[in-house]
C-alpha positions in Angstrom: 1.9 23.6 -13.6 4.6 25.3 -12.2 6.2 23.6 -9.0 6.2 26.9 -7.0 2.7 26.8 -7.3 2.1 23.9 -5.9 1.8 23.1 -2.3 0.9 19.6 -0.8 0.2 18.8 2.7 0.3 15.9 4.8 -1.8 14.3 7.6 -0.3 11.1 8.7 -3.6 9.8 10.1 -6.3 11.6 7.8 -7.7 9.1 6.2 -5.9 6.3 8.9 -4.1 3.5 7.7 -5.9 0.1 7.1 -2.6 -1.4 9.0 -0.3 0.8 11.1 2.6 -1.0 13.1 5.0 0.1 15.8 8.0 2.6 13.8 10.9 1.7 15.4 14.9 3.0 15.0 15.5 -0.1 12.6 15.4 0.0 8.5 13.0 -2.8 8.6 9.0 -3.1 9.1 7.0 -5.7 9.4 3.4 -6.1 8.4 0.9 -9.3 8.1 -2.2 -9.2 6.7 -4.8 -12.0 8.0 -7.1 -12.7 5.5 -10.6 -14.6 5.9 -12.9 -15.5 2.4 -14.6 -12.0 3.2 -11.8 -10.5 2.9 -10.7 -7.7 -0.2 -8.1 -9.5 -2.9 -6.2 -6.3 -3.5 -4.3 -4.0 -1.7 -2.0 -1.3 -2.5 1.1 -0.6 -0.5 2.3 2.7 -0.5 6.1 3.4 0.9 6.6 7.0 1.6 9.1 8.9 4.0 7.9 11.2 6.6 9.5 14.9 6.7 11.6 13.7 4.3 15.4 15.1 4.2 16.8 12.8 1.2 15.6 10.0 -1.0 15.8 6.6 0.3 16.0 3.3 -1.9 14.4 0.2 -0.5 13.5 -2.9 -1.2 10.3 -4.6 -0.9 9.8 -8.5 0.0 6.4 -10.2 0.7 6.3 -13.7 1.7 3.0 -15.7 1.7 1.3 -18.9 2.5 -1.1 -18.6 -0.9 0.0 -17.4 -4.7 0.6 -13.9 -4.8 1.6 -11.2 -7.5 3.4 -7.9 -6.8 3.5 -5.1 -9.4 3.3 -1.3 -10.0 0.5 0.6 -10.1 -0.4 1.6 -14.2 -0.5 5.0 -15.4 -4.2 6.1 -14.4 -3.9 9.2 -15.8 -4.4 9.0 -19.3 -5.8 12.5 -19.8 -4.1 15.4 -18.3 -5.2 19.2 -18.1 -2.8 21.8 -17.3 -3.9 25.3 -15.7 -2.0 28.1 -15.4 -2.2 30.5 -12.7 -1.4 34.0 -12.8 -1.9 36.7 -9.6 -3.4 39.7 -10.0 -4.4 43.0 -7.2 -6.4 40.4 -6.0 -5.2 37.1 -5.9 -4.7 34.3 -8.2 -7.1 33.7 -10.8 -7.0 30.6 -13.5 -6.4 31.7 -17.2 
């Protein structure tokens, strides 16, 4: 699909976070999780940038009183379906 046809939008709180700390003028966040036996065994972390201006490289550390294992997320998307759009008098239509 063309990029020009694509338009994403963001809503910072739409679904909300599960954890949302205080953003503060520092490169650095901070976030614990306090688990209890109840609690889900995976998470996924997601670092984005807000209004972003320019790509920004980070690195991630997680420290932990129990065994833990970091790693990226596999391709889900096995099985991909491309659709072209194309405008006419009135309006876009898929071919």
């Amino acid at each position: 699909m063309p990029v020009s046809l694509v338009t994403r939008v963001f809503y910072p709180n739409d679904p909300p976070p599960f954890i949302d700390g205080v953003r503060i003028n520092s490169p650095h966040y901070l976030c614990k999780l306090v688990l209890n036996e109840s609690s889900p065994r995976r998470y996924t972390l997601v670092v984005s940038q807000y209004e972003k201006m320019h790509t920004i490289f980070y690195t991630l550390r997680a420290y932990a009183t129990c065994p833990i294992s970091l790693g990226k997320i596999p391709n889900q998307y096995e099985h991909v379906k491309q659709v072209t759009l194309i405008s006419n008098k009135y309006g876009r239509v898929k071919q």
